[in-house]
C-alpha positions, 0 to 999 in steps of 0.5 A: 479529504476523501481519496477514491481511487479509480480503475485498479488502484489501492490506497494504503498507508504504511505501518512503521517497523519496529526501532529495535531489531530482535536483539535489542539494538536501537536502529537510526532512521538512515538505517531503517528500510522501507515498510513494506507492510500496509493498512488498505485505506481505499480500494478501486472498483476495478476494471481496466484502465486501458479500456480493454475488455479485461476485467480486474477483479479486486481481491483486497478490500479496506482493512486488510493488512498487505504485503508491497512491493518495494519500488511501487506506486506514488506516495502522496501526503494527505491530510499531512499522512504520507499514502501510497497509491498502488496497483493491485498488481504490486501488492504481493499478499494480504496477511492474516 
């Protein structure tokens, strides 16, 4: 299945974090947090969804690596991936 996000949005798929920490020690899953590190799978066209006139220009593209805010967007399971659909807004920073 193909995903093409509308208006702002950005599909992006979490990259795990590591197991261990920089010592060595092994982390449970309950212990681990959230990735807030992701791959963009899919980026919007931009403009606004409210219809008004303000234009949003798309500064992430597919490929980039990215930095999320920790409580955004929805996750959705596609083609048995978990994905996130955000908005541009929430996503803090591409890395390089």
């Amino acid at each position: 299945m193909t995903i093409k996000p509308l208006f702002d949005k950005v599909v992006i798929k979490a990259i795990q974090a590591d197991e261990k920490t920089a010592s060595g020690i092994v982390l449970p899953g309950t212990a681990k947090e959230k990735p807030l590190l992701a791959k963009v799978l899919a980026v919007g066209p931009g403009g606004s969804p409210d219809g008004s006139d303000k234009n949003v220009v798309m500064q992430v593209k597919v490929g980039d690596t990215v930095l999320y805010s920790k409580y955004a967007g929805s996750e959705f399971k596609v083609d048995g991936e978990e994905v996130v659909i955000v908005r541009q807004a929430d996503i803090l920073a591409i890395v390089e």
